[in-house]
DOFIDREN-478995 format. One record per residue (C-alpha): x, y, z; residue number from 0; residue in one letter. Coordinates in Angstrom, 3 decimals, decimal comma. Example, Ala and Ser with C-alpha at 12.3 -4.5 7.8 and 13.67 -1.06 7.14 Angstrom:
2
<r east="12,300" north="-4,500" up="7,800" n="0" res="A"/>
<r east="13,670" north="-1,060" up="7,140" n="1" res="S"/>
***
This chain:
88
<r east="-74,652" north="54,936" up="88,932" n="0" res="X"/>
<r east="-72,813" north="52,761" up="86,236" n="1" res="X"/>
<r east="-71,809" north="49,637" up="87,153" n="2" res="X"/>
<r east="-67,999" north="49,772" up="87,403" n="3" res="X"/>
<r east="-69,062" north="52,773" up="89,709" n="4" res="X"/>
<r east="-70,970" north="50,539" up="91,975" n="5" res="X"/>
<r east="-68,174" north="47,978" up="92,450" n="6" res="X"/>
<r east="-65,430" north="50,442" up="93,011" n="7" res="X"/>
<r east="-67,671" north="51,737" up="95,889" n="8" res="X"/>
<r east="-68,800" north="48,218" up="97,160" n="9" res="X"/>
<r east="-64,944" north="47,219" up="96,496" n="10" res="X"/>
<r east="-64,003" north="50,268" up="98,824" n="11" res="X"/>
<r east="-66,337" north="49,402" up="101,105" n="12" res="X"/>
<r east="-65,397" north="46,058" up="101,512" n="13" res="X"/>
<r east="-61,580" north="46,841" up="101,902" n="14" res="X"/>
<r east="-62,805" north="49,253" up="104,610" n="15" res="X"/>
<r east="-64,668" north="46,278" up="106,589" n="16" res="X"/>
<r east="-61,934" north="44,178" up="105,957" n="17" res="X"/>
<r east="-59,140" north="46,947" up="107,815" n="18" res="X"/>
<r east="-61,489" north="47,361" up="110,923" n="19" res="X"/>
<r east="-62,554" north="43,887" up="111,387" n="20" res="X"/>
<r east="-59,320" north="42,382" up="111,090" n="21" res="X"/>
<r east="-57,123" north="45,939" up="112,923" n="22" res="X"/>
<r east="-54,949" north="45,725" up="109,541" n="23" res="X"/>
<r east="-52,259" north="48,420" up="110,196" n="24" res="X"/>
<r east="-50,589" north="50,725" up="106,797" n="25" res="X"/>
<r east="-53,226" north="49,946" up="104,841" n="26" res="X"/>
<r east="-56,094" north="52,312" up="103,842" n="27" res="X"/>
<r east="-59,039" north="50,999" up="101,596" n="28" res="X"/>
<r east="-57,813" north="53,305" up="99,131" n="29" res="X"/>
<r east="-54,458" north="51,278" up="99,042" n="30" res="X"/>
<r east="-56,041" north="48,093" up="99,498" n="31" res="X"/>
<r east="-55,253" north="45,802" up="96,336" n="32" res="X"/>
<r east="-58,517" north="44,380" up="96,002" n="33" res="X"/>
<r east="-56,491" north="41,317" up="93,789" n="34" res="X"/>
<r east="-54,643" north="40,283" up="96,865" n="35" res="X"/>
<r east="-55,525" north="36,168" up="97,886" n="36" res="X"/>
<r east="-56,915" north="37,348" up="101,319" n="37" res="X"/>
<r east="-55,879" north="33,279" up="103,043" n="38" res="X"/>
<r east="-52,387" north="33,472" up="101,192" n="39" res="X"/>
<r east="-50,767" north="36,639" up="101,477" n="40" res="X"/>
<r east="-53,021" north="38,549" up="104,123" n="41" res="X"/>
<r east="-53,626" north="35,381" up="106,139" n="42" res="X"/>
<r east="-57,636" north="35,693" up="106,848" n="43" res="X"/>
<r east="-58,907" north="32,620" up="108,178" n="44" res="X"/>
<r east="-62,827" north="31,249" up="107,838" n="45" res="X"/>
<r east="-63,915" north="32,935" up="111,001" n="46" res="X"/>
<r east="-62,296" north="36,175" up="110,004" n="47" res="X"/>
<r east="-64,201" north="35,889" up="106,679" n="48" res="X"/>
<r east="-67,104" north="34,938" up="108,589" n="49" res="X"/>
<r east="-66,997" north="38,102" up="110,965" n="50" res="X"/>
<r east="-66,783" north="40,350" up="107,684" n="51" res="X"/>
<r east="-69,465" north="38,872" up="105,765" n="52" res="X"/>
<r east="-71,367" north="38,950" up="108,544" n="53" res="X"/>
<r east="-70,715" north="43,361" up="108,888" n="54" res="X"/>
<r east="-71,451" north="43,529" up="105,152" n="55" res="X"/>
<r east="-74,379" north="41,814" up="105,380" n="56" res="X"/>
<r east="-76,063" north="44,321" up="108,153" n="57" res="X"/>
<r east="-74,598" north="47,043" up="105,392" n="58" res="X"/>
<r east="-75,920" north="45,822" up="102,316" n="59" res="X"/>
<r east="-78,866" north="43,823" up="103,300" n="60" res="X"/>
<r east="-77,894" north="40,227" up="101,820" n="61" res="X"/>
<r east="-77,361" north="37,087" up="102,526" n="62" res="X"/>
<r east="-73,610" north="35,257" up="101,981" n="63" res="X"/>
<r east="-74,077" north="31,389" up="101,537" n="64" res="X"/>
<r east="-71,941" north="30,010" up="103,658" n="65" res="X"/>
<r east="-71,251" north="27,124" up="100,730" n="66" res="X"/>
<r east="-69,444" north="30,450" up="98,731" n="67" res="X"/>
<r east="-66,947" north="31,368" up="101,512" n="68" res="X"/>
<r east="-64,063" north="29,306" up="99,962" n="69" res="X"/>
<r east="-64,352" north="31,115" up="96,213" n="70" res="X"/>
<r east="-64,355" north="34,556" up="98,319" n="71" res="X"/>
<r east="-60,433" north="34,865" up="98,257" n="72" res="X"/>
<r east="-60,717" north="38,624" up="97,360" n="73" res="X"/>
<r east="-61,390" north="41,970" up="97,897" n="74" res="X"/>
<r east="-62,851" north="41,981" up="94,116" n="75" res="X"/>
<r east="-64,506" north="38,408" up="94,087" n="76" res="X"/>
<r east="-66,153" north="39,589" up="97,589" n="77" res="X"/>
<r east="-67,518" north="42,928" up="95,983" n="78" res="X"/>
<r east="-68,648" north="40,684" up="92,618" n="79" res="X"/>
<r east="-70,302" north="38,439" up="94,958" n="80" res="X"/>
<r east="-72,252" north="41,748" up="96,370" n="81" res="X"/>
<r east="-72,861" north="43,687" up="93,189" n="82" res="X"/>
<r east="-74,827" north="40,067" up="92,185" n="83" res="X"/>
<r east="-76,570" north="39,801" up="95,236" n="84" res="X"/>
<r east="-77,589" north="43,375" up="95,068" n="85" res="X"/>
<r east="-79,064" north="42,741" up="91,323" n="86" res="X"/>
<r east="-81,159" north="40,161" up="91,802" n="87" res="X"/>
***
């Protein structure tokens, strides 16, 4: 699986945690802009980010450093973040 492959899924995936854990409504993670700043436009707060990095941990088996929270503002950085994790 190349790369860009991998983060489209991972970014998918992500956008799909993000819709159930946080009951987004007219959204599907197909449609999810994975650009969007996730505390200024959608709203998320820390706990909310918390509660997802917490799902996508039990899915990808990783760790998110609670120090790296604050550059997670997006869909994308969030999958980045994983695809990294996930290499090393």
């Amino acid at each position: 699986m190349s790369v860009e492959t991998k983060e489209a899924d991972i970014i998918l995936r992500v956008a799909e945690v993000m819709i159930d854990e946080l009951k987004l409504e007219d959204v599907t993670p197909a449609s999810f802009e994975p650009d969007i700043d996730l505390v200024d436009e959608i709203g998320i707060d820390s706990m909310d980010l918390a509660t997802v990095a917490l799902v996508l941990q039990d899915h990808y088996g990783i760790r998110f450093d609670e120090d790296d929270y604050p550059t997670l503002t997006t869909v994308r950085k969030i999958a980045a973040y994983i695809a990294a994790r996930l290499e090393s």
